[in-house]
N, C-alpha and C positions, 0 to 999 in steps of 0.2 A: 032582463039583461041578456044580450044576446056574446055567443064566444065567438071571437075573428081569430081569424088563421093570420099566420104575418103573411105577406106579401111575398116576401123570398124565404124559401125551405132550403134548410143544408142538406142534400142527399144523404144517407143512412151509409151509403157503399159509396166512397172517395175515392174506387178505383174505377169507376164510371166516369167522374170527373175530369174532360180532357181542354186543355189548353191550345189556342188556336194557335197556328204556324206562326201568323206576324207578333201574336204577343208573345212566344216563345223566343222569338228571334230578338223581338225589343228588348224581351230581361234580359237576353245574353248580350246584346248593346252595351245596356248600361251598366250591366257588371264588369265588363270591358273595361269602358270608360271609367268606374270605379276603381279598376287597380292600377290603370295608369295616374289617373289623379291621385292616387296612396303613392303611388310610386315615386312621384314628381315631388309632391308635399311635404312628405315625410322623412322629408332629407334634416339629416340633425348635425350637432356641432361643426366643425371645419368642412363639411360635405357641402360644393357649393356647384352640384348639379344642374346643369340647366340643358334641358331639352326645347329645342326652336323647332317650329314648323315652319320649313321653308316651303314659298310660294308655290311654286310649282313641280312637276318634274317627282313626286312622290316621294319625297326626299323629307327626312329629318336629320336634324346635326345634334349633338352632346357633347358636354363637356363635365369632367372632373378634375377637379386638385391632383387627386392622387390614383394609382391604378388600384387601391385597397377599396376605396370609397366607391367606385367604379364596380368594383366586384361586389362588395358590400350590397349593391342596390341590384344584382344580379342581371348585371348589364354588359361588362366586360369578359372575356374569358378569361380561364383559371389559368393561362400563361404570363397574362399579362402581369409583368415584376409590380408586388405590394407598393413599393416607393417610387416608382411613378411618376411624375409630374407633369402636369398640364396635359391631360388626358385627352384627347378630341379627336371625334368620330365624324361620319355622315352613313346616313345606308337607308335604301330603301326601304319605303313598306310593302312594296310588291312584290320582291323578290329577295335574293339573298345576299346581295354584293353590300359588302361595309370596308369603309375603307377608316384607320387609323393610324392618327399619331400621338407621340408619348416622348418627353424626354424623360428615354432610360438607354443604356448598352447594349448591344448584343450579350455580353459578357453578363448581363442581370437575368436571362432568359435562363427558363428550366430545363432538364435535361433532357426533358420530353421534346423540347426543341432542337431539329437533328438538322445537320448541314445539307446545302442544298448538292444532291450528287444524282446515280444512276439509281439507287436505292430508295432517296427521296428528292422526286423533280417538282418542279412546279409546273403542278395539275391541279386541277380542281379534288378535291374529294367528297363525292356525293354523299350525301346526306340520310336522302330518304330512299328508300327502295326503287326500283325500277327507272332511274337517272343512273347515265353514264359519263364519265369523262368529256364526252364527245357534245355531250347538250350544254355546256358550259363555254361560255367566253375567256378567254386569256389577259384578254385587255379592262382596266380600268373603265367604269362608264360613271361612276359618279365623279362627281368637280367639289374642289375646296381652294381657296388660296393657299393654302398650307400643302398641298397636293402636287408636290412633281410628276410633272407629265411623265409618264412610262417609270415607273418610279417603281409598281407591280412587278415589273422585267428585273430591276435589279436588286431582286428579294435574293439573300442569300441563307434563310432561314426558314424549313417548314413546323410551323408551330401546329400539329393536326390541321384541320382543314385551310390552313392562314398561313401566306405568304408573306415576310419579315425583312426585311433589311434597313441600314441604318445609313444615316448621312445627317453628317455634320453634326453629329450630338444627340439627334434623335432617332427612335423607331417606327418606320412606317410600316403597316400593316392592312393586309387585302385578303379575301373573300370575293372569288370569281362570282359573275352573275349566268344566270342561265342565258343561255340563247330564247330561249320563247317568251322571257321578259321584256314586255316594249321598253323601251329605252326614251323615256319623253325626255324633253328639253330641260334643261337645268338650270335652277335660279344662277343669278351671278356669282360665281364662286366667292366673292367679297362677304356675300350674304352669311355666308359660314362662318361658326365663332371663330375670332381670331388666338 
């Protein structure tokens, strides 16, 4: 009786063991795509989330019930008033511009939310280090039917980096885009939940 070796031997030193670029890149893919699939799925009782991939134009839209549920799933910011309703978004995934609406008040917003004046304009407020004011767009570039045109302009509310103002019963809400973000074509704004 003769003794075989297996075929494949596990190295003694696992610190030898290295993993290639593209499969390294594939796990972090699909780990991705794993928490946004948790993220989407895992929506429980009255939370009736729904994220659409709109056709073109790198644009997704969302929606929630309420701004709690919305926060709950760590998707709205910490300004947006708990009570809420009819939460909906759009924003790119290339860059930074989101644009939302909400029936709630001015009057429901936190203190953190200061009036628009000389002290606080509406500007962009960068983000991440080495962007300035100046790399940033003023004007709206995503599209929704719920979306008045130039609507950004008549923000009377800076909520940290989110320009705020109300009309007609609701709060609209924007996040300037960078200027070096291409700006592609945009599905129908109809296509956005109504």
């Amino acid at each position: 009786m003769t003794h075989h070796e297996p075929r494949h031997s596990t190295p003694t030193d696992l610190s030898t063991v290295t993993t290639s670029a593209s499969r390294r890149y594939r796990g972090v893919g699909v780990l991705a795509l794993a928490s946004v699939v948790a993220v989407t799925t895992t929506a429980c009782g009255a939370i009736t989330e729904a994220l659409q991939d709109r056709s073109s134009g790198h644009t997704r839209a969302f929606s929630y019930d309420s701004g709690a549920s919305g926060k709950a799933a760590d998707v709205l910011p910490s300004w947006v008033p708990d009570g809420a309703a009819d939460v909906r978004g759009v924003f790119r995934t290339t860059g930074d511009e989101v644009i939302l609406t909400m029936d709630a008040a001015l009057a429901d917003l936190p203190a953190e939310c200061a009036a628009v004046d000389a002290d606080h304009p509406l500007v962009a407020k960068p983000a991440r280090d080495g962007l300035t004011v100046d790399d940033y767009r003023v004007d709206a570039t995503l599209k929704a039917a719920w979306w008045p045109s130039g609507q950004e302009l008549d923000s009377t509310r800076v909520c940290g980096g989110w320009w705020v103002g109300a009309q007609d019963g609701a709060l609209f809400a924007f996040t300037p885009e960078l200027k070096a973000v291409k700006v592609e074509e945009q599905p129908d704004p109809s296509d956005a939940p109504a």
